[in-house]
N, C-alpha and C positions, 0 to 999 in steps of 0.2 A: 504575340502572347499565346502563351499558352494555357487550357483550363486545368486549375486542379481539384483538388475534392473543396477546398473554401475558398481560394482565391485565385485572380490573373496574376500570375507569375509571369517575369517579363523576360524575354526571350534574349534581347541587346540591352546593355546596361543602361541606354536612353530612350528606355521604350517605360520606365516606372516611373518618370519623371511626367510621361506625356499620358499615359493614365489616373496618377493624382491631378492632372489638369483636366480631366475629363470629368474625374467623379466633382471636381471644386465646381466647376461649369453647370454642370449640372445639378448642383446644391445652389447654387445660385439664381437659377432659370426659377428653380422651384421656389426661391424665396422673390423673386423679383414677381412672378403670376400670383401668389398670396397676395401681395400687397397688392396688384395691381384691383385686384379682386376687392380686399375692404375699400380700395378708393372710389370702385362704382357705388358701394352703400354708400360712403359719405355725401356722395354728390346726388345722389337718390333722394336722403336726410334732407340734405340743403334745400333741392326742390322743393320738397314736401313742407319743411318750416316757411319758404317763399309764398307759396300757395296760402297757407293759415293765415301767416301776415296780412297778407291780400284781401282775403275772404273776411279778418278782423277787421281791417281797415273800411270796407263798404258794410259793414255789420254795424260799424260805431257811427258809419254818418249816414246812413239807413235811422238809427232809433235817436241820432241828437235833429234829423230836421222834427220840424213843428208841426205838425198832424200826428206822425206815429209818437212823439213826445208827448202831445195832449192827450190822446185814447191810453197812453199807457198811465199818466196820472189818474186817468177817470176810473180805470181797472184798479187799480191800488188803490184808490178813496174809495170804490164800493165795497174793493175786497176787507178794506179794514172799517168799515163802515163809516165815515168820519163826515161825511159830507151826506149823509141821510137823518 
C-alpha cells in the first residue's frame, strides 16, 4: 500500500480487501476491551452488594439477640420518657 494525502490506497487489487479487514479488526479489538472493561465494574458492584448483604445480615442478628434487644428498648422508653 501506498500513503496518500487521506488514505492507503491499495497497490494490488487484493490488498483493499485485506485493509478493510484490518481497520473491522481493529474496530472490534476496540469494542471487545470496552466491554471487557464495564464487566470489571459490574463484578466489582456485585462484590460490593455481597459484602453489604453480609455486613446486614450480622447487623440484623447482632440487634434481634436479647441483651442488645433489651438496652435498646430501655433507650427508647427513656428517650420517650414512658417508663419514668
Amino acid at each position: 500500500m501506498t500513503r496518500t494525502t487521506r488514505r492507503w490506497v491499495a497497490r494490488r487489487p487484493g490488498q483493499a480487501r485485506f485493509a478493510q479487514a484490518g481497520r473491522a479488526l481493529r474496530t472490534r479489538v476496540s469494542a471487545v476491551r470496552a466491554t471487557a472493561a464495564a464487566g470489571m465494574t459490574t463484578a466489582e458492584y456485585a462484590v460490593g452488594t455481597l459484602a453489604a448483604v453480609a455486613f446486614a445480615a450480622v447487623l440484623l442478628a447482632v440487634v434481634k439477640s436479647g441483651p442488645v434487644k433489651s438496652a435498646l428498648a430501655s433507650v427508647i422508653t427513656s428517650a420517650l420518657g414512658v417508663g419514668s
